[in-house]
C-alpha positions as CSV (number, residue, x, y, z in Angstrom):
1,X,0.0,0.0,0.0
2,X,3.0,2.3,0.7
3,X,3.9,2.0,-3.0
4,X,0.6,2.9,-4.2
5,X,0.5,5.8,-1.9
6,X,3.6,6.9,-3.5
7,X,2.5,6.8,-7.0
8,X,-0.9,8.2,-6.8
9,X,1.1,10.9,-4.6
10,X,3.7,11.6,-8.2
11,X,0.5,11.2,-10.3
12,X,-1.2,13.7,-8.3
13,X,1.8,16.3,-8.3
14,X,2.3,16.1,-12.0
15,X,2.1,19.3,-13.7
16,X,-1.4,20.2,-15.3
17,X,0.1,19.2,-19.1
18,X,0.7,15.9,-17.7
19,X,-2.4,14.9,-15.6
20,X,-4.4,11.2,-16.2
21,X,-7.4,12.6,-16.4
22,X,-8.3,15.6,-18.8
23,X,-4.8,17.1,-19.1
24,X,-3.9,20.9,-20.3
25,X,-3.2,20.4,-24.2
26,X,-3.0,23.8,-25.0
27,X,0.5,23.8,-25.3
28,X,0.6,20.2,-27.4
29,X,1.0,21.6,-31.4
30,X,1.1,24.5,-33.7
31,X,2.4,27.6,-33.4
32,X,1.5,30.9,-32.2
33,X,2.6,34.6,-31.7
34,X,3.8,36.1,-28.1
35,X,4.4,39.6,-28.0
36,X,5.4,39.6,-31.7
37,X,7.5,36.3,-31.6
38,X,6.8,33.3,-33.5
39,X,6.5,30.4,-30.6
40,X,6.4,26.7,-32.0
41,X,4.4,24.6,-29.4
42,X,5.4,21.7,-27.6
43,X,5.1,19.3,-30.3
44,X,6.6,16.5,-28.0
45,X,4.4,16.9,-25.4
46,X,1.5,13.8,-26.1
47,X,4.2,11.7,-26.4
48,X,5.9,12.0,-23.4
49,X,2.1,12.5,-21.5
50,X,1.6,9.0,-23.1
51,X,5.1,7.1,-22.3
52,X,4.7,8.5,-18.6
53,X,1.3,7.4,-17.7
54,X,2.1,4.2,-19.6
55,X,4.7,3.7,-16.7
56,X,2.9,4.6,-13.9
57,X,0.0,2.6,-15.1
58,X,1.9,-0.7,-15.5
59,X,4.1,-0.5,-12.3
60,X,0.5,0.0,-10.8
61,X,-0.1,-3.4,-12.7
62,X,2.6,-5.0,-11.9
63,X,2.7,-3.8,-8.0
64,X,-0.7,-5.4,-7.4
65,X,-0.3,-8.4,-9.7
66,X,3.1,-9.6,-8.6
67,X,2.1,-11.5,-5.1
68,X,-0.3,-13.9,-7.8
69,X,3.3,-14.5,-9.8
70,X,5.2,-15.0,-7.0
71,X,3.1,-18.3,-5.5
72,X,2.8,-19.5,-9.1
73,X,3.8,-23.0,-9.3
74,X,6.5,-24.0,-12.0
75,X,5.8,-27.2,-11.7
76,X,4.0,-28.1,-14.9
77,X,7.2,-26.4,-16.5
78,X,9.9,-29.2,-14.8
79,X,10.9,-26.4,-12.6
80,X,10.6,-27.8,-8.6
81,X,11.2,-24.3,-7.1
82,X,9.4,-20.6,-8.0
83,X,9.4,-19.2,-11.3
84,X,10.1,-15.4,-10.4
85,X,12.3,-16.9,-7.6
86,X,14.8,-18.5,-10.4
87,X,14.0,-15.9,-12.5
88,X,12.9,-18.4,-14.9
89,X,9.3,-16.5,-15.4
């Protein structure tokens, strides 16, 4: 539970660009003028918004599937001791 606390802790402190839910795309493409100056937006933006909730998503996954892996049995495979154990899984 300590885990999870932590990463629904980061997920909450991201930056509004980078939230789970409805995040700020304003600054995600195109261009625009600022005080006269041509600004080219942040085309790299969804991507990284993507790659990092991808991450915290599956270490959420895996935090809360791994005690299921970790009693699996590798018997059926020939293997007399735990797969994750060996690291055989």
């Amino acid at each position: 539970m300590k885990l999870q606390n932590e990463l629904d802790g980061f997920v909450n402190a991201l930056p509004p660009a980078f939230k789970m839910r409805n995040p700020d795309k304003s600054q995600d493409h195109g261009m625009s003028r600022v005080l006269g100056r041509l600004m080219i937006g942040h085309f790299w933006l969804p991507v990284h918004r993507f790659m990092l909730l991808t991450e915290v998503l599956v270490t959420t996954i895996i935090l809360h599937v791994r005690p299921y892996f970790v009693q699996a049995d590798c018997s059926d495979l020939g293997y007399s001791v735990n797969c994750l154990a060996t690291g055989m899984l």
